[in-house]
C-alpha positions as CSV (number, residue, x, y, z in Angstrom):
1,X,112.2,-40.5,-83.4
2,X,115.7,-41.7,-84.7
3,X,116.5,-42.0,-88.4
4,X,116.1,-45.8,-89.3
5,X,119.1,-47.7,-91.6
6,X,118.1,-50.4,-93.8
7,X,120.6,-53.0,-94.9
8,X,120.8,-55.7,-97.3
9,X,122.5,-57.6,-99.2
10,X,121.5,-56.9,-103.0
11,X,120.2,-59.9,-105.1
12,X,120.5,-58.8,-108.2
13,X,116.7,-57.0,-108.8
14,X,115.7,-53.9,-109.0
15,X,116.8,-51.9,-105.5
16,X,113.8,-50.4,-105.0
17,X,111.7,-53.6,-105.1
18,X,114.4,-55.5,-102.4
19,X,114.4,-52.3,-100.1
20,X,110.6,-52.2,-100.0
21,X,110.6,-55.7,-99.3
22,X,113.0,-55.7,-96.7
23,X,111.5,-52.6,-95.4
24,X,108.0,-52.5,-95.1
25,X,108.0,-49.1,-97.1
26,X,105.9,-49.3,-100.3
27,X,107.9,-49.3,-103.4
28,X,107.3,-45.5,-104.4
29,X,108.3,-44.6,-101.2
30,X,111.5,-46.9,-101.1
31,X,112.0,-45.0,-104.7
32,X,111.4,-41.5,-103.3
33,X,114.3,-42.2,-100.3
34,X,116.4,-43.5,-103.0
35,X,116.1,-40.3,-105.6
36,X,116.3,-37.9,-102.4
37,X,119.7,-39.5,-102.0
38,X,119.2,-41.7,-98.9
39,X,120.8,-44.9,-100.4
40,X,123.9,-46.1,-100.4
41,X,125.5,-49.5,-102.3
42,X,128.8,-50.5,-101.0
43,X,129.6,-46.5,-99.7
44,X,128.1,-44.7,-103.0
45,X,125.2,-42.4,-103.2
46,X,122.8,-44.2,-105.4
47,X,119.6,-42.2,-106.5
48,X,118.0,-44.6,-109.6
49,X,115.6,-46.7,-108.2
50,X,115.7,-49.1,-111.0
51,X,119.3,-50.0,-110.3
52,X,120.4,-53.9,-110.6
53,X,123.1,-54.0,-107.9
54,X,125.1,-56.8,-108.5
55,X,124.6,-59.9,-106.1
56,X,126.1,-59.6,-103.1
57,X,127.3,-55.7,-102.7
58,X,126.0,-53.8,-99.3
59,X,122.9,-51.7,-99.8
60,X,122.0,-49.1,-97.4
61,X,119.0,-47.1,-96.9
62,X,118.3,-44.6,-94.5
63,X,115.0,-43.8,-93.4
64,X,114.8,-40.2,-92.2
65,X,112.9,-39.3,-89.0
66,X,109.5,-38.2,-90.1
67,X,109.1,-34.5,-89.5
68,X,106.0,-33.4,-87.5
69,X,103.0,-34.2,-90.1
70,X,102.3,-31.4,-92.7
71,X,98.4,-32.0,-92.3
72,X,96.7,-30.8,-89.3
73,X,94.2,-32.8,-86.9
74,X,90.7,-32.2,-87.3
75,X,87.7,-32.7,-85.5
76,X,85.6,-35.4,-88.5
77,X,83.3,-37.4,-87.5
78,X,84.9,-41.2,-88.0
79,X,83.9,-44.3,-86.9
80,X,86.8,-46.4,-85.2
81,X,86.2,-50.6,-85.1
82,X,88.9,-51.1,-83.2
83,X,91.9,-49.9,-81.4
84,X,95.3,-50.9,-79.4
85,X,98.2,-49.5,-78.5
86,X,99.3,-51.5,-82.0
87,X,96.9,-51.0,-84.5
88,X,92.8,-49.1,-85.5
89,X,90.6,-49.9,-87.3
90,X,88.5,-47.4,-88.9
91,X,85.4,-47.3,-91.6
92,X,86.1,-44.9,-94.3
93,X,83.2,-43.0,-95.6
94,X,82.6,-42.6,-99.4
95,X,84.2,-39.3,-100.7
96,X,86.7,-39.1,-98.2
97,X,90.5,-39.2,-99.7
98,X,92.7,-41.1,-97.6
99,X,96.1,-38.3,-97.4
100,X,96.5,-35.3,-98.3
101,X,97.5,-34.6,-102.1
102,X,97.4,-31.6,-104.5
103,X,93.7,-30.5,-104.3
104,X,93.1,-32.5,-101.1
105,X,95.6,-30.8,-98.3
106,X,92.6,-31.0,-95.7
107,X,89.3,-33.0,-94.6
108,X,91.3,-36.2,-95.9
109,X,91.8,-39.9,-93.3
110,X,95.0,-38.4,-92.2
111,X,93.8,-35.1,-90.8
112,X,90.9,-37.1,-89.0
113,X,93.1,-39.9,-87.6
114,X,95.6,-37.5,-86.1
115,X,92.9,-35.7,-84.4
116,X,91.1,-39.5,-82.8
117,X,94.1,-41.6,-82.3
118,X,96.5,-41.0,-79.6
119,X,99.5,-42.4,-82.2
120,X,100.5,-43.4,-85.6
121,X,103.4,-44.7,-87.2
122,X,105.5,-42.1,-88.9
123,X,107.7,-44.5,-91.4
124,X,105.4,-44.6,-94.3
125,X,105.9,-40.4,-94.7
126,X,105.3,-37.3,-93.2
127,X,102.0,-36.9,-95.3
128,X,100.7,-40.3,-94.7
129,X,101.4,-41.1,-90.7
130,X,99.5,-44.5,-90.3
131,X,98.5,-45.4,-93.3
132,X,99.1,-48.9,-94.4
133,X,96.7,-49.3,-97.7
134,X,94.3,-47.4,-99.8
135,X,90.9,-47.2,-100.6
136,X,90.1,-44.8,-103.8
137,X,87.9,-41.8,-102.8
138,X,84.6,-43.3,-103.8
139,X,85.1,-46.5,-102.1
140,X,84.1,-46.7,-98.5
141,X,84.9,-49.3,-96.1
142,X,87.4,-51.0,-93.7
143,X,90.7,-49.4,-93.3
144,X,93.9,-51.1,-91.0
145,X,95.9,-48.1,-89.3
146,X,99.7,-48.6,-87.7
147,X,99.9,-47.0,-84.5
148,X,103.7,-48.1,-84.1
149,X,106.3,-48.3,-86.9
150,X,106.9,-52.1,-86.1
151,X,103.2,-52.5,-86.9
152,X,103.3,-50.8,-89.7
153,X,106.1,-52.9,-90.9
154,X,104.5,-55.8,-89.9
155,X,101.2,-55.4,-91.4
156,X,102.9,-54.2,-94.9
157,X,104.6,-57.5,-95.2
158,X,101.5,-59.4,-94.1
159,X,99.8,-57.3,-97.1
160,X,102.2,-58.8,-99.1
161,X,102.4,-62.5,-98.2
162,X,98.6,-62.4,-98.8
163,X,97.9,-63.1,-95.3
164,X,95.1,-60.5,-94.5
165,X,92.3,-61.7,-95.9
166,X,89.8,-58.1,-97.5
167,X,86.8,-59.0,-99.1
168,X,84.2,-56.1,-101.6
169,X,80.8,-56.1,-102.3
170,X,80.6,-54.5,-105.9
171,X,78.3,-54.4,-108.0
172,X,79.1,-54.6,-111.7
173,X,77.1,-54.2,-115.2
174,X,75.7,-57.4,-116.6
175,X,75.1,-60.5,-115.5
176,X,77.9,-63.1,-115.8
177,X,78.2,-66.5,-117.4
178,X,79.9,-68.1,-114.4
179,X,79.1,-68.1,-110.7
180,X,82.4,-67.3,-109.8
181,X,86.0,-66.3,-111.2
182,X,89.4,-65.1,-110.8
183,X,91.3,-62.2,-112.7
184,X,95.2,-62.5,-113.2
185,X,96.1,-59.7,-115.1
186,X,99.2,-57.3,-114.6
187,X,98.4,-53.4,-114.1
188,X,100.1,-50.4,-114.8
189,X,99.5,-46.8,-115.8
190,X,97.8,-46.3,-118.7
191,X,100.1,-45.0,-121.6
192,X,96.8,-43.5,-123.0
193,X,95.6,-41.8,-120.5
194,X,97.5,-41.2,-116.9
195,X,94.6,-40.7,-114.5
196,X,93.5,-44.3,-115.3
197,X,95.7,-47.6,-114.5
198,X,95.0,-50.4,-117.2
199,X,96.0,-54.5,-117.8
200,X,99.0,-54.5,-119.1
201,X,101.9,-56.9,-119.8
202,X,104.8,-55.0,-118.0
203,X,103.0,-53.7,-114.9
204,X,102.6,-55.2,-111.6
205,X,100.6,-58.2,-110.6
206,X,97.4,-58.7,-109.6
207,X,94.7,-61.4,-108.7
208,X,91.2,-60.6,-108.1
209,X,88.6,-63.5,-107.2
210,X,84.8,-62.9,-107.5
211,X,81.9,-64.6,-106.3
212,X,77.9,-63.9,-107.9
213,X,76.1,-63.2,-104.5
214,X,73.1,-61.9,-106.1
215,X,71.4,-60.5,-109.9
216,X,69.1,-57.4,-110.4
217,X,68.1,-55.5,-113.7
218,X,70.8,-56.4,-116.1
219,X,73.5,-56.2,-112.9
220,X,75.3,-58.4,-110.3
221,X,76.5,-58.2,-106.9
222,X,80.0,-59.3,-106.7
223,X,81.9,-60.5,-103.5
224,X,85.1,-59.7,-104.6
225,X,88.4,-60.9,-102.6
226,X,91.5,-59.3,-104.0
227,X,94.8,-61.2,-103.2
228,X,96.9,-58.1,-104.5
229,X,96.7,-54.5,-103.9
230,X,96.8,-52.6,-107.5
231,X,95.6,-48.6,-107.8
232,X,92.2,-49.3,-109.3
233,X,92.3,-52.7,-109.0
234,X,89.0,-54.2,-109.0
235,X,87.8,-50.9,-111.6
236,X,90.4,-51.8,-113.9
237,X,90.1,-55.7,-113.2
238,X,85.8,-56.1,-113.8
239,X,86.1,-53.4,-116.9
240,X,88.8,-55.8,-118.6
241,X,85.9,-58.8,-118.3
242,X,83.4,-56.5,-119.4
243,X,81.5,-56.2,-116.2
244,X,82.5,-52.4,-115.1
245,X,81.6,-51.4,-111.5
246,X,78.4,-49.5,-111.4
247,X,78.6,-45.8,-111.2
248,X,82.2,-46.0,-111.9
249,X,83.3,-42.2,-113.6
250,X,86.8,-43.8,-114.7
251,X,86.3,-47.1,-116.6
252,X,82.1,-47.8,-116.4
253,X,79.8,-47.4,-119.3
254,X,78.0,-44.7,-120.2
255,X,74.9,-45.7,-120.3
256,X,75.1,-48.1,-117.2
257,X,72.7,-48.7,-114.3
258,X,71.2,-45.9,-113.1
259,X,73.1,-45.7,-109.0
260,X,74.2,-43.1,-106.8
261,X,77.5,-43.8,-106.4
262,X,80.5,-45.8,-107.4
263,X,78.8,-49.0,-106.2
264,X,82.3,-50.6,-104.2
265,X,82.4,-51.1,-101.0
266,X,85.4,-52.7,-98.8
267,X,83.2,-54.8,-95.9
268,X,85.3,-57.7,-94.7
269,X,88.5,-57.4,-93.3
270,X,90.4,-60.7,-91.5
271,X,94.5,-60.4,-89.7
272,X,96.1,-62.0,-87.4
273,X,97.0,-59.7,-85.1
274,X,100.9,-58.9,-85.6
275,X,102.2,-58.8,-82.0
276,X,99.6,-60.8,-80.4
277,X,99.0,-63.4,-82.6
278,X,95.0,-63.2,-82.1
279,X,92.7,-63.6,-85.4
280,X,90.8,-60.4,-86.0
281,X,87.3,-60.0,-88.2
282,X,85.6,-56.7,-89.1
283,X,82.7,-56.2,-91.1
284,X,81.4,-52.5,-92.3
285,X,77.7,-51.7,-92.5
286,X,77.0,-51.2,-96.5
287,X,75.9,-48.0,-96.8
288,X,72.6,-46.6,-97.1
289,X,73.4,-44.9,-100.4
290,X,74.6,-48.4,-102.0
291,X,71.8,-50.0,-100.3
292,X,69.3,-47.9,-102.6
293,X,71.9,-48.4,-105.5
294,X,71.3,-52.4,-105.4
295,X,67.5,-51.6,-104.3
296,X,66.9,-49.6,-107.3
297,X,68.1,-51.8,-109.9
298,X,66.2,-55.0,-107.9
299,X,68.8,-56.5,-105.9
300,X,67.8,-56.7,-102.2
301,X,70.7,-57.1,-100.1
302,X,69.7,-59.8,-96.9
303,X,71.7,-60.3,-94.3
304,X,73.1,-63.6,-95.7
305,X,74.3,-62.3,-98.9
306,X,77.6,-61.8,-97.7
307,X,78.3,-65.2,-96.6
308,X,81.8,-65.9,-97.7
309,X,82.9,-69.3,-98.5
């Protein structure tokens, strides 16, 4: 695959955020390109990737050709939705990480998907071919999976026009006052501790929306449809109302509901299709450990609970 040049004209923001738009890439990745030494602004090496080019001057980015992908196939069980020459997708199982990190090189998304799929996109990375969005380790549920860097592109910008539509079932200590609600609240790292993101003023936006489905034993299930994409976001969202998700290790009570796992679950997914222009809908199975989760702490899920609106 040939190297791929990205160019713009700069705006005046931060490059890394006008590169990832114009690219596709995620920001960090844009960043990474750009401190590797792959961008240019009118002919100079420019490696910060919180430089504020002045308007108008030439920005270029060069996308290297992946390398063949550091993780290896492997033969895991994973159950596929859907698949085209364009896009998959796939149903995560809970404690599966999605790529291959420190602590995590195999048994990860990436090492099953490259032993299933006959092809994957290789411009988000040579560690994460594919791989369009995240779910968090404990989370299971729908994932979308670029076959085809156009796709990939594609469904990254559609990501962040808010035009796929990916709906949660969570369920979250207490009960609430309202029916339904909506969370706008910037997230970032937290300064006090770095494995955890937190609400705060200078990080990146987000908007969650919830919906009461159902109440148990001092707990709710939550339909949750998140218009942003934020590390954590739900977990970090629900904790700053005071309504943690269940079994959550990172920001959930102590002393919470008694529940087998981190009670989140990604089941709706709804995209137009990016070259055919056809409206796709997936729904995952909850799982039979959430299922005695909810059952456990009296909320008995029927098949009409996840009607959405």
């Amino acid at each position: 695959m040939e190297e791929k040049e990205i160019r713009i004209r700069s705006d005046g923001r931060r490059l890394d955020i006008q590169l990832s738009e114009a690219s596709g890439l995620s920001r960090s990745r844009a960043a990474a390109l750009m401190e590797a030494g792959y961008c240019r602004v009118d002919g100079e090496e420019c490696r910060k990737a919180g430089t504020k080019a002045a308007e108008g001057r030439t920005v270029v980015l060069t996308v290297p050709a992946p390398r063949e992908a550091a993780p290896q196939a492997e033969d895991i069980p994973l159950e596929v939705l859907y698949e085209d020459d364009d896009l998959a997708v796939v149903i995560k199982p809970r404690g599966m990480v999605v790529h291959p990190a420190a602590g995590h090189e195999d048994g990860t998304l990436v090492n099953a998907l490259l032993a299933r799929l006959s092809s994957l996109s290789g411009i988000g990375g040579e560690l994460r071919p594919g791989i369009v969005h995240r779910l968090d380790k404990d989370t299971s549920g729908l994932m979308m999976v670029a076959k085809n860097d156009e796709t990939q592109t594609a469904l990254s910008g559609m990501l962040k026009d808010r035009k796929i539509e990916k709906h949660y079932l969570a369920m979250v200590e207490g009960t609430l006052k309202e029916t339904e609600g909506r969370v706008e609240a910037p997230i970032g790292r937290s300064k006090k501790d770095r494995k955890k993101m937190a609400v705060d003023p200078e990080g990146r936006e987000a908007v969650t929306e919830w919906r009461a489905v159902a109440e148990g034993r001092n707990c709710t299930l939550l339909d949750v449809h998140i218009l942003t994409g934020r590390t954590h976001q739900i977990r970090v969202h629900m904790r700053s109302i005071h309504h943690p998700v269940c079994g959550d290790p990172l920001y959930g009570y102590e002393k919470g509901a008694a529940v087998p796992c981190l009670m989140l679950h990604a089941y709706s997914l709804r995209l137009v299709h990016p070259r055919t222009g056809r409206e796709l809908c997936f729904r995952a199975p909850v799982p039979e450990d959430f299922r005695k989760g909810l059952k456990s702490n009296g909320i008995e899920l029927r098949p009409d609970t996840t009607g959405e609106k």
